[in-house]
C-alpha positions as CSV (number, residue, x, y, z in Angstrom):
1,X,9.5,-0.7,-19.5
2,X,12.9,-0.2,-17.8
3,X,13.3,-1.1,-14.2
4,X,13.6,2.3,-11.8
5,X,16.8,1.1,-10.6
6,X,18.2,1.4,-13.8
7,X,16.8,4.8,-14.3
8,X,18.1,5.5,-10.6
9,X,21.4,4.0,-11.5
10,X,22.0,6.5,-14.8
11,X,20.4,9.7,-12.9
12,X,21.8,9.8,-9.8
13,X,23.9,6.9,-8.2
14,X,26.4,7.5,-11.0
15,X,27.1,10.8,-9.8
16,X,26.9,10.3,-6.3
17,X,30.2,7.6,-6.8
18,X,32.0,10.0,-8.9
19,X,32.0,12.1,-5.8
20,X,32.8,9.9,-3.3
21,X,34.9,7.6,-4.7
22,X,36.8,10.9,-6.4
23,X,36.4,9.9,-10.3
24,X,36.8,11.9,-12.9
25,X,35.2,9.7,-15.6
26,X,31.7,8.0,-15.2
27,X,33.1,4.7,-17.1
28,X,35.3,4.3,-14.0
29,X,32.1,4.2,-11.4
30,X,31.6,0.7,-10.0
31,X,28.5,-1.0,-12.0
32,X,26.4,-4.3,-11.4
33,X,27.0,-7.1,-13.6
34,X,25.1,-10.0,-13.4
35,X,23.6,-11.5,-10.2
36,X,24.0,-15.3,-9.6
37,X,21.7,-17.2,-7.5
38,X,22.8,-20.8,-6.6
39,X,20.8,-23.8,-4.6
40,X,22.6,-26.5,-4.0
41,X,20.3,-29.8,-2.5
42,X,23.2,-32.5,-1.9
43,X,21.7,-35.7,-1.3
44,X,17.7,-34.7,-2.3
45,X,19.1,-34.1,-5.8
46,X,18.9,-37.3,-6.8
47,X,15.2,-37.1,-6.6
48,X,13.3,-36.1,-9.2
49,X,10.4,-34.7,-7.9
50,X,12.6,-32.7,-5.4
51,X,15.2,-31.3,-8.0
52,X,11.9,-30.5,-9.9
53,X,10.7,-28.8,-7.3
54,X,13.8,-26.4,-6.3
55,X,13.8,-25.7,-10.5
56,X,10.5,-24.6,-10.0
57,X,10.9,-22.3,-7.1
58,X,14.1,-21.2,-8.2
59,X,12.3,-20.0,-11.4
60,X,9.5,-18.3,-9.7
61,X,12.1,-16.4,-7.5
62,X,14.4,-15.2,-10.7
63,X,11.8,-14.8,-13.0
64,X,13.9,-17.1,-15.6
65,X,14.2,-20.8,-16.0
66,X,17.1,-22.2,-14.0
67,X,19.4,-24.3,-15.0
68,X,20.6,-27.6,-13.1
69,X,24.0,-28.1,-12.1
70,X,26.0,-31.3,-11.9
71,X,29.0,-32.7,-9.7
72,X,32.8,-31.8,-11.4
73,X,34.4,-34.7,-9.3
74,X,33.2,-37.6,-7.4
75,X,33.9,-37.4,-3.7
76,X,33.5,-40.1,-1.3
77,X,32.9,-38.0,2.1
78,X,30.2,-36.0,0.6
79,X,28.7,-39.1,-1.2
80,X,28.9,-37.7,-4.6
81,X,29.4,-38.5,-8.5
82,X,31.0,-37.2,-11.0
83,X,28.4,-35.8,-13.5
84,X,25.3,-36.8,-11.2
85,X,22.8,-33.4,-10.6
86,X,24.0,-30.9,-7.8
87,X,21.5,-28.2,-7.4
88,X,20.1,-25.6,-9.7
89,X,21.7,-21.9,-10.6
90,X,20.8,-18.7,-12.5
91,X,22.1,-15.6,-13.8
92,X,20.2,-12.6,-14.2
93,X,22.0,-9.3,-16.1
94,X,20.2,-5.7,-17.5
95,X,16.4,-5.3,-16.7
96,X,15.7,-8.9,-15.1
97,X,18.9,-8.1,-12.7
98,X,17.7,-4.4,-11.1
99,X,14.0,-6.0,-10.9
100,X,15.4,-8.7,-8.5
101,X,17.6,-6.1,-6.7
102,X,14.4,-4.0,-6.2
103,X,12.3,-7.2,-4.6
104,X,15.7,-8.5,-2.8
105,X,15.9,-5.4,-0.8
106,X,12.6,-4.1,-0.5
107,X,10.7,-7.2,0.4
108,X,12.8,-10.4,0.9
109,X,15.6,-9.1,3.0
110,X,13.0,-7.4,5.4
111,X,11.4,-10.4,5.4
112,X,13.9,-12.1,7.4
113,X,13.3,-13.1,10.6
114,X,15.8,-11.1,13.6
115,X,17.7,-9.9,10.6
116,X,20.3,-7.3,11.3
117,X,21.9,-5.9,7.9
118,X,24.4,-8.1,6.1
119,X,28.3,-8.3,6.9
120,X,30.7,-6.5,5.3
121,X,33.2,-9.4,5.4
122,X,31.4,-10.9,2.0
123,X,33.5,-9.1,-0.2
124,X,35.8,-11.6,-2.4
125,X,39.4,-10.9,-3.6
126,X,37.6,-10.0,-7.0
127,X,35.5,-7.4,-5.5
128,X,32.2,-9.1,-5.7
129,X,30.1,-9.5,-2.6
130,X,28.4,-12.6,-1.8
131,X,25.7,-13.9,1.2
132,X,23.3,-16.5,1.7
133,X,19.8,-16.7,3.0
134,X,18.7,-20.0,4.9
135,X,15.2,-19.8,3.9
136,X,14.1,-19.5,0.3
137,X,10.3,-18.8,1.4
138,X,11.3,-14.9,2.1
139,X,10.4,-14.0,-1.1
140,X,6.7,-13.2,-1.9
141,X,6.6,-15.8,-5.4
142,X,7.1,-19.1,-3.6
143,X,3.8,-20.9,-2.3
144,X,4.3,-21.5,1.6
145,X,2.0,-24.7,1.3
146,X,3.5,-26.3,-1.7
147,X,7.0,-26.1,-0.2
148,X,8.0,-29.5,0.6
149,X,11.5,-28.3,2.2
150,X,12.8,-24.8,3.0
151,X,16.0,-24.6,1.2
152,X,18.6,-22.3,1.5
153,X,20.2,-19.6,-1.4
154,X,23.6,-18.2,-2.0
155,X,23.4,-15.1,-3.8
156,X,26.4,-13.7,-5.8
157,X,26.5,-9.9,-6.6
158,X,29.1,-9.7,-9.4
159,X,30.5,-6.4,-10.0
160,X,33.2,-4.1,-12.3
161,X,34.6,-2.7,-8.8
162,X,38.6,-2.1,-8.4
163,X,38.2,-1.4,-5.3
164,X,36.4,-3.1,-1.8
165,X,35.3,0.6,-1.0
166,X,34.1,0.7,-4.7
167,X,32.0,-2.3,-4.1
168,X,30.5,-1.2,-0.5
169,X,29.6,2.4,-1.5
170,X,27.6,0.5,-4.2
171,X,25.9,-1.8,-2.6
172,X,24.6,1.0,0.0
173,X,23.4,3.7,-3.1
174,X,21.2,0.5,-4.1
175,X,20.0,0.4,0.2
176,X,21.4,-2.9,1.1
177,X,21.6,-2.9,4.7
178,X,25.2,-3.6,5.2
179,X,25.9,-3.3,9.3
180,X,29.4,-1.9,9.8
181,X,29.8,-3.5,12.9
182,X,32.5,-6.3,12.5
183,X,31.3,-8.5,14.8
184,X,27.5,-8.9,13.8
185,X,27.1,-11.7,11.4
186,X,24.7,-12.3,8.5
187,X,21.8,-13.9,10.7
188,X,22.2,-11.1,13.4
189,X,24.4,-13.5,15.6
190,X,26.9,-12.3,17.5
191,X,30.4,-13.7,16.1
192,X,32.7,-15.0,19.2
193,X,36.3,-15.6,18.6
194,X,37.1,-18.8,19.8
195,X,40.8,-18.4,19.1
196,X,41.0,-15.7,22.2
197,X,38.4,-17.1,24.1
198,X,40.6,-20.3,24.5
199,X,43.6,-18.6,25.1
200,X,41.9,-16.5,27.9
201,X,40.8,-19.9,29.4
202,X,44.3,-21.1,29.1
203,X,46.0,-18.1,30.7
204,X,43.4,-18.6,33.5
205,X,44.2,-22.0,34.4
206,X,48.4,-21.1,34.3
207,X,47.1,-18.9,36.7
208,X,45.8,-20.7,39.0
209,X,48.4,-23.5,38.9
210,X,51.0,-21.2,39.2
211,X,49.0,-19.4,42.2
212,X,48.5,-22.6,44.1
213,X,52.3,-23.9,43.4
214,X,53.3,-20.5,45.3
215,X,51.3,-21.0,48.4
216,X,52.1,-24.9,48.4
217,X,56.2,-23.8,47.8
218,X,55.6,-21.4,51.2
């Protein structure tokens, strides 16, 4: 049975981007195409039980057996080996890839607790959009009481966009709630910029030297 997103994606969304994004030719509409979900456990990977454990929720999440990543160098600071296990990662494409789409934004996202939309800033240079979610309990499949650790999960949207408006307009025809606001973050934080803040604090204090030089001077 094919996935209503699909169907959704053939029927409808394909001609509301030809509108929008002004194409002439459906082959030039922004598609989906493949979805990679990553969880990385740094030190707790060098347990079995635990590794096992992340594989298994991993796989109850994706629907499809994970597979476990290892290190690419050794690096000192971070306590790691070259070749020693990392985490665990799948891809999901066609049917298995608009299912998770489909629980992603109708139940797990939702789910979330003070959760705000998602930024707009996760848009990559290749136009593919990628966010994380802290806890890996949001979705529905994974056993509250058999979770030894809540984990967190990176979630990689890879897509045939040319464009970062290709990409967006998308992401919102499959109703992910992107906020537009610039300063909202993914956890529904607001973002400060320390770079002005510290410059305002720094103008302050010139101020006030410079104030109580003039009145010492008179």
């Amino acid at each position: 049975m094919t996935p209503r997103l699909k169907i959704a994606y053939d029927k409808e969304i394909i001609n509301k981007l030809m509108s929008k994004l002004s194409v002439k030719n459906k082959h030039q509409v922004p598609k989906i195409e493949k979805i990679i979900l990553n969880m990385g456990l740094g030190e707790d990977a060098s347990d079995g039980k635990k590794l096992k454990a992340c594989v298994d929720d991993l796989a109850l999440i994706a629907g499809q057996r994970p597979i476990i990543t290892k290190f690419k160098k050794s690096i000192s600071n971070f306590k790691t080996r070259k070749g020693s296990n990392a985490g665990a990662k799948v891809t999901l494409r066609s049917d298995k890839m608009y299912e998770f789409i489909d629980r992603l934004v109708n139940i797990a996202l939702p789910r979330i607790k003070d959760f705000r939309g998602l930024s707009l800033k996760g848009v990559d240079n290749s136009y593919n959009y990628s966010f994380g979610i802290k806890e890996h309990i949001v979705f529905p499949e994974v056993n509250f009481d058999k979770v030894d650790k809540i984990r967190g999960l990176d979630i990689t949207i890879v897509t045939k966009s040319k464009s970062k408006e290709g990409t967006i307009e998308l992401l919102r025809e499959f109703n992910f709630p992107l906020n537009s606001k610039k300063n909202w973050g993914i956890n529904g934080k607001k973002k400060r910029n320390w770079k002005k803040q510290k410059k305002n604090e720094i103008s302050k204090k010139v101020r006030k030297k410079k104030s109580g030089f003039k009145k010492n001077y008179k």
